[in-house]
C-alpha positions in Angstrom: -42.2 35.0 -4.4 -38.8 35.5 -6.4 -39.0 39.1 -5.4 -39.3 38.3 -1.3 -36.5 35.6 -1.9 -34.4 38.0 -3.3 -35.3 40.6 -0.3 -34.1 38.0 2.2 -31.2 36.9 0.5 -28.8 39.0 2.4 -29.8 37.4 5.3 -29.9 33.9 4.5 -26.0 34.9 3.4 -25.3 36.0 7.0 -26.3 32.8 8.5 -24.6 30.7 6.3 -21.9 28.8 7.4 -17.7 29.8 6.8 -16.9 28.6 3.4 -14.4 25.8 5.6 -17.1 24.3 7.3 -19.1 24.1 4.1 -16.3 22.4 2.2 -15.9 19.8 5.6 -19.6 19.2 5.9 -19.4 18.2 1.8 -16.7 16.2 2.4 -18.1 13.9 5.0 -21.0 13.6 2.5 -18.7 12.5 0.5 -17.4 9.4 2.5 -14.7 10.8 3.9 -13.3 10.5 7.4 -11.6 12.2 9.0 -10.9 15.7 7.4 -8.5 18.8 7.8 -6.8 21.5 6.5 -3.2 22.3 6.6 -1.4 25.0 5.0 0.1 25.1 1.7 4.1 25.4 2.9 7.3 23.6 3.0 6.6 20.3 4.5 7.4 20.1 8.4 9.4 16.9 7.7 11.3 17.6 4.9 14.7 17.8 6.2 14.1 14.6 7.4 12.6 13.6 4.0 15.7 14.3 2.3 17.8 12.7 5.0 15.2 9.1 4.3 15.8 9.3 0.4 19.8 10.0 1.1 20.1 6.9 3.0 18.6 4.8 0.8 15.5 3.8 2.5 13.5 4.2 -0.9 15.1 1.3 -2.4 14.9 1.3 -6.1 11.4 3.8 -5.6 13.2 6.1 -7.8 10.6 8.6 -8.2 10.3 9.3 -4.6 13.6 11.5 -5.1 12.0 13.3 -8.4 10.3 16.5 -8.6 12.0 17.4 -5.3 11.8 21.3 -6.1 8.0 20.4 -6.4 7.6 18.6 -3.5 9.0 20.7 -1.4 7.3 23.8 -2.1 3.0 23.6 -2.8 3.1 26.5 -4.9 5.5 25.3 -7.4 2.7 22.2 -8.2 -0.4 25.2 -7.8 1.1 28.7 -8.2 -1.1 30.5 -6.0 -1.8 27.8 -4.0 -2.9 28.7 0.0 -4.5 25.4 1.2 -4.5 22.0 1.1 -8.0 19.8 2.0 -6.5 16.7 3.2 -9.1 13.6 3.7 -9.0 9.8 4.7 -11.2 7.3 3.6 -11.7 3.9 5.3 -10.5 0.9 4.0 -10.7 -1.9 6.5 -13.2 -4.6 5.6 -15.2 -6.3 7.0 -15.0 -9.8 8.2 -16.2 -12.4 5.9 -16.5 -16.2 6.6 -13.3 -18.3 6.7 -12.4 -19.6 3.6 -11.8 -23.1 4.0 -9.0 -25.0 2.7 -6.4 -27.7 3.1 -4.2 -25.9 0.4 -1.6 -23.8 1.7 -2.6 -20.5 1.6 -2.1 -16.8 1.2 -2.1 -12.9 2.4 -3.0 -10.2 0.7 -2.8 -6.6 2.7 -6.5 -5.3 3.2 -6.2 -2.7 1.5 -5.9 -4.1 -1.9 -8.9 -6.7 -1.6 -10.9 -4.8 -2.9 -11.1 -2.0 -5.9 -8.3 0.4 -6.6 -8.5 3.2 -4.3 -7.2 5.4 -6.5 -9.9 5.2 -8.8 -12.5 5.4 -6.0 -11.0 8.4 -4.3 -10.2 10.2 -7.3 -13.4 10.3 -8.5 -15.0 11.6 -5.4 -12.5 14.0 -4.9 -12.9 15.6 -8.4 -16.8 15.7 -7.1 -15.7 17.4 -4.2 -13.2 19.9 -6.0 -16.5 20.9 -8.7 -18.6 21.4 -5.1 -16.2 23.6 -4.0 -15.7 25.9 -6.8 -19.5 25.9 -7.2 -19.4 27.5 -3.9 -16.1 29.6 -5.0 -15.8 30.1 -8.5 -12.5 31.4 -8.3 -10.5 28.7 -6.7 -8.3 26.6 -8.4 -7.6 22.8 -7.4 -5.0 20.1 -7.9 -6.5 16.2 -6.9 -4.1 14.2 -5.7 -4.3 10.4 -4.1 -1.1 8.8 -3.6 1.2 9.7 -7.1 1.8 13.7 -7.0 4.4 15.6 -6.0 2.4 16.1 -2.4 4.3 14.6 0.9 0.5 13.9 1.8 1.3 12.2 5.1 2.9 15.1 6.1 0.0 17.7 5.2 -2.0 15.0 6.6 -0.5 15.1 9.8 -0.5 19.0 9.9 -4.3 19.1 9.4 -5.0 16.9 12.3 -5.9 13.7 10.6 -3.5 11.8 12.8 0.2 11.1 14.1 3.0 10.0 12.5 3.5 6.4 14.7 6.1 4.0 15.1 5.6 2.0 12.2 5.3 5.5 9.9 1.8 4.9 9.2 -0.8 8.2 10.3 -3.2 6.9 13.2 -6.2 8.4 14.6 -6.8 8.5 17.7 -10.1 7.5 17.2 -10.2 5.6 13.9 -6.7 4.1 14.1 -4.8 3.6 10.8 -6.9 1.9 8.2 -7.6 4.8 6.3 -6.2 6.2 2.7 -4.9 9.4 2.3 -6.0 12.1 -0.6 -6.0 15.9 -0.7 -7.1 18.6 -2.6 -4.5 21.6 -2.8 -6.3 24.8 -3.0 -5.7 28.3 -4.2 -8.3 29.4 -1.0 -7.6 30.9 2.5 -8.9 28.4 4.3 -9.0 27.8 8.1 -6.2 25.8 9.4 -6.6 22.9 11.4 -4.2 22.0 14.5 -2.1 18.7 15.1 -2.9 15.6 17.0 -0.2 15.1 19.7 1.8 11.5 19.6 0.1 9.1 21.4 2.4 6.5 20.8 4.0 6.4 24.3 6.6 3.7 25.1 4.3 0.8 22.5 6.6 -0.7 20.1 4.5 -3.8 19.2 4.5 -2.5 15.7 8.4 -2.4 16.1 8.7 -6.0 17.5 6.2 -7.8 15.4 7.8 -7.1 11.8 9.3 -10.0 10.8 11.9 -8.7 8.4 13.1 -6.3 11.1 12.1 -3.5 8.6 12.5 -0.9 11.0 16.0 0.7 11.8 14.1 2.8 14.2 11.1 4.2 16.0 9.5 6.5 12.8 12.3 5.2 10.6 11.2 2.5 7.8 13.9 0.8 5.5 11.5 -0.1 2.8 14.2 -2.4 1.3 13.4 -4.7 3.8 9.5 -4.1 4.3 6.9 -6.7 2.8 4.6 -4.4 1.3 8.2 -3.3 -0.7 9.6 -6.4 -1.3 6.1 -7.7 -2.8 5.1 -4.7 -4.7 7.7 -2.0 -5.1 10.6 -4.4 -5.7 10.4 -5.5 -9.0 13.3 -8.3 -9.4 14.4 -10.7 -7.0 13.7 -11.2 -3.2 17.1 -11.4 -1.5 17.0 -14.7 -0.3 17.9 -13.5 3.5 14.6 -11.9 3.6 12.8 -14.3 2.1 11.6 -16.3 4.6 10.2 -13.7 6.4 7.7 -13.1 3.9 6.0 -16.0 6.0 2.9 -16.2 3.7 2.0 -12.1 2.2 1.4 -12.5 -1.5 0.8 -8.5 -1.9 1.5 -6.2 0.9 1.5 -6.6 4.6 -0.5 -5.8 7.6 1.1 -6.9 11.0 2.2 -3.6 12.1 -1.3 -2.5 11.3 -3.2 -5.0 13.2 -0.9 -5.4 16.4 -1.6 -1.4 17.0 -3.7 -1.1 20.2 -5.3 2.2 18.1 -6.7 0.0 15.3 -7.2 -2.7 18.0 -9.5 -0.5 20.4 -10.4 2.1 17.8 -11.0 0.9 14.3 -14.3 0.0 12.6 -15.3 -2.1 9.5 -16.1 0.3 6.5 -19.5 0.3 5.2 -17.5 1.5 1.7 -18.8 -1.0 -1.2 -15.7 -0.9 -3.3 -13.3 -2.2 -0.8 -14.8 -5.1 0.5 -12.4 -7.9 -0.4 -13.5 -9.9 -3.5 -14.6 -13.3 -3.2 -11.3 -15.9 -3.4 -9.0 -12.7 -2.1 -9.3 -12.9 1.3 -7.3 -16.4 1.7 -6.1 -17.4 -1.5 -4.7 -20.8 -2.8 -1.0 -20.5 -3.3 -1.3 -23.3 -5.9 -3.8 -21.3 -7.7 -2.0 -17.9 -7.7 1.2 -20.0 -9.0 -0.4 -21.7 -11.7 -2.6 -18.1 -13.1 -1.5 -17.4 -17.2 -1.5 -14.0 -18.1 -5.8 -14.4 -19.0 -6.5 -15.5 -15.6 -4.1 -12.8 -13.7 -6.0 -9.6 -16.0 -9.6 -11.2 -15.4 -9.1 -11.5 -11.8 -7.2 -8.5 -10.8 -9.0 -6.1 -13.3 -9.4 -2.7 -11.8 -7.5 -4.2 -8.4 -4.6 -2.9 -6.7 -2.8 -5.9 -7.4 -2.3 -5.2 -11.1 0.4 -3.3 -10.3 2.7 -6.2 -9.8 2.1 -7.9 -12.8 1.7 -11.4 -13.2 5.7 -12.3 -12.7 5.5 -10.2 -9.6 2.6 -12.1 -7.8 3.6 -15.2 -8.9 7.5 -14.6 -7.5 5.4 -13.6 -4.5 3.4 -17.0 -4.8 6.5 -19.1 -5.0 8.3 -17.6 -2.0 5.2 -18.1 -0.4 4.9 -21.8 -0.6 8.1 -22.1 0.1 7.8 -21.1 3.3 4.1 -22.4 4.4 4.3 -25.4 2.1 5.0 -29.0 2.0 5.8 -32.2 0.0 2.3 -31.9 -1.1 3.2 -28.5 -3.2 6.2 -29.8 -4.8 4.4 -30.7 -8.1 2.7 -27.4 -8.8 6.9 -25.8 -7.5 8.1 -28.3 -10.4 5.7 -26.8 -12.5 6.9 -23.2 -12.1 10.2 -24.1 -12.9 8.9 -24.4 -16.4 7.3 -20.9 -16.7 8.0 -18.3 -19.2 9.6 -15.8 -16.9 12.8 -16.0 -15.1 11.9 -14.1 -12.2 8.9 -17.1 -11.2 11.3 -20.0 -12.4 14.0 -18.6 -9.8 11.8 -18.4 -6.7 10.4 -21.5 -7.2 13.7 -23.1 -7.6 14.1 -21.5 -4.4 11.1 -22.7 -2.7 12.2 -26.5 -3.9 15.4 -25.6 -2.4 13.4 -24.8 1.0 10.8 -27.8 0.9 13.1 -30.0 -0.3 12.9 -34.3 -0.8 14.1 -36.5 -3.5 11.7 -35.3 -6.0 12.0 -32.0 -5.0 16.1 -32.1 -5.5 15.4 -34.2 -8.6 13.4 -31.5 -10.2 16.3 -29.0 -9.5 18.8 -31.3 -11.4 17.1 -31.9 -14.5 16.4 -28.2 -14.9 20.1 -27.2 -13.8 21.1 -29.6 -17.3 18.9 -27.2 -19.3 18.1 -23.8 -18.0 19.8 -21.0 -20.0 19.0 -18.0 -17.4 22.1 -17.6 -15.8 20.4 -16.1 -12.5 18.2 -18.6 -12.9 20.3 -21.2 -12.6 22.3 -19.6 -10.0 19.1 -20.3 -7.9 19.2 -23.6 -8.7 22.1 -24.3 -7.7 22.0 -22.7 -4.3 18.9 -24.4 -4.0 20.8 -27.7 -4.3 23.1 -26.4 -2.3 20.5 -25.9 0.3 19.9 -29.7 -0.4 23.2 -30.7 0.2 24.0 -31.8 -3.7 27.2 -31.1 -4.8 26.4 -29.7 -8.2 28.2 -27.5 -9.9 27.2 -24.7 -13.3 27.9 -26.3 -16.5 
């Protein structure tokens, strides 16, 4: 038997399929949807990259202007490098019950709901890179989701996974946008996929719905004034003239996502285990967030995307929250955050007093004006009192 499977090895070789469609066909096993290949080059946008991170539109993302050398050239991350396997895996849950409550409430980007998706796509993409060199031994690999020195939304788009839209994010057109990006660069010749064409036509809902008028543009996103910034990247103070436009996101932000007509026509729920949104996630109490200690904030968010703005960070988040969906109701638990260890919380909530206001409210912001020792603390306050119409003055 061995020596008649060795005879008609040759031919089982001929039939096989090209080494690209092999790699593809593993990678759908894998989970992931869509898939492409782009070549390993200078990025198409990079001009305009360059032009982004000159302007400022990074905000204090500083390491989105490192490694630029590496970023712009693939084979300075991978010498050798030829290809790069770009892949998206979907992320949008699926709709669970309503989660009842007379609390005030919050929003937390789909995305992040569930586990982190860089754990969860890093490990199957090392799984995929070990397929592929089992079916050539010579290649080399880099794995990257999300933190390398890889413009993957560009390489995405090159491969065909989607078009750059509006509101920046890649869309499908027959998956939408919910999806997260990863990519293997390759020391292979691989076949190259082509480009999806814009589809965007004259839509700007994504454009008119931000609330924060992040946007300078069609295609052009000021982070400094995006949500998903301003409650994750940004990690001191909300400017106050962008506060209230927050409206009630805790962590991230979807509404240019969810008024697409793609993702409204096009996108299904993801049968993906690890993003489902945890129980309490998809609607959670304000109060409860504001009042987490540090135990409560590593026990609920372990191995979340939320982690990654700390306790102070979510809680700031909390506070500006409340402030603008609250009411009388929420001053106590406000009152209480004025009394919390870090600065960054006690300010917001000061804020948020400020914004709810009332005679307990204003009451609150006077007795901690006579003894906070933060001085950008108790500039809030006092703008906050300001807001209230008290004419206090620093000490």
């Amino acid at each position: 038997m061995f020596c008649v499977l060795l005879f008609f090895s040759p031919l089982v070789l001929l039939f096989m399929p090209p080494l690209t469609e092999q790699i593809k066909k593993i990678a759908f096993q894998l989970g992931f949807d869509p898939v492409g290949i782009a070549p390993a080059q200078r990025p198409a946008h990079w001009n305009f990259y360059q032009d982004w991170i000159q302007r400022g539109f990074a905000g204090k993302m500083a390491y989105l202007g490192r490694n630029l050398d590496r970023r712009e050239d693939p084979e300075a991350v991978l010498p050798g490098a030829k290809s790069l396997l770009c892949v998206g895996m979907n992320y949008l849950s699926k709709e669970g019950p309503e989660e009842a409550s007379v609390l005030p409430q919050g929003q937390i980007a789909r995305y992040a709901g569930g586990e982190d998706y860089h754990d969860v796509m890093k490990a199957r993409l090392f799984e995929l890179l070990e397929a592929i060199q089992g079916l050539a031994p010579e290649a080399e690999g880099r794995v990257y989701v999300d933190t390398g020195p890889i413009l993957e939304r560009d390489f995405a788009a090159q491969a065909g996974l989607g078009w750059f839209g509006k509101n920046t994010c890649l869309i499908h057109k027959r998956k939408g946008s919910w999806f997260f990006l990863g990519e293997i660069l390759l020391t292979l010749e691989l076949d190259f996929d082509t480009p999806q064409m814009d589809h965007c036509g004259t839509c700007t809902r994504c454009l008119d719905a931000c609330p924060t008028d992040a946007f300078e543009a069609p295609y052009v996103l000021d982070s400094r004034r995006c949500i998903s910034y301003l409650t994750i990247e940004l990690k001191g103070a909300i400017p106050r003239s962008l506060r209230a436009g927050l409206e009630d996101w805790v962590f991230g932000c979807d509404i240019c996502q969810e008024v697409c007509p793609w993702n409204q026509k096009h996108a299904r729920a993801t049968e993906e285990e690890a993003y489902q949104t945890r129980e309490g996630l998809a609607k959670p109490d304000l109060a409860w967030l504001l009042e987490m200690d540090q135990a409560t904030f590593s026990r609920t968010f372990k191995g979340s995307p939320i982690k990654r703005t700390k306790r102070r960070g979510l809680l700031r988040n909390a506070a500006v929250a409340l402030g603008n969906v609250g009411g009388q109701s929420d001053v106590p638990v406000l009152i209480r955050a004025l009394k919390d260890d870090e600065p960054l919380v006690r300010a917001h909530a000061a804020w948020a007093l400020g914004r709810i206001g009332g005679k307990v409210a204003r009451s609150a912001l006077e007795q901690a004006n006579e003894c906070e020792g933060d001085p950008d603390v108790r500039e809030e306050i006092l703008l906050a009192l300001g807001d209230l119409g008290s004419p206090v003055t620093a000490l």
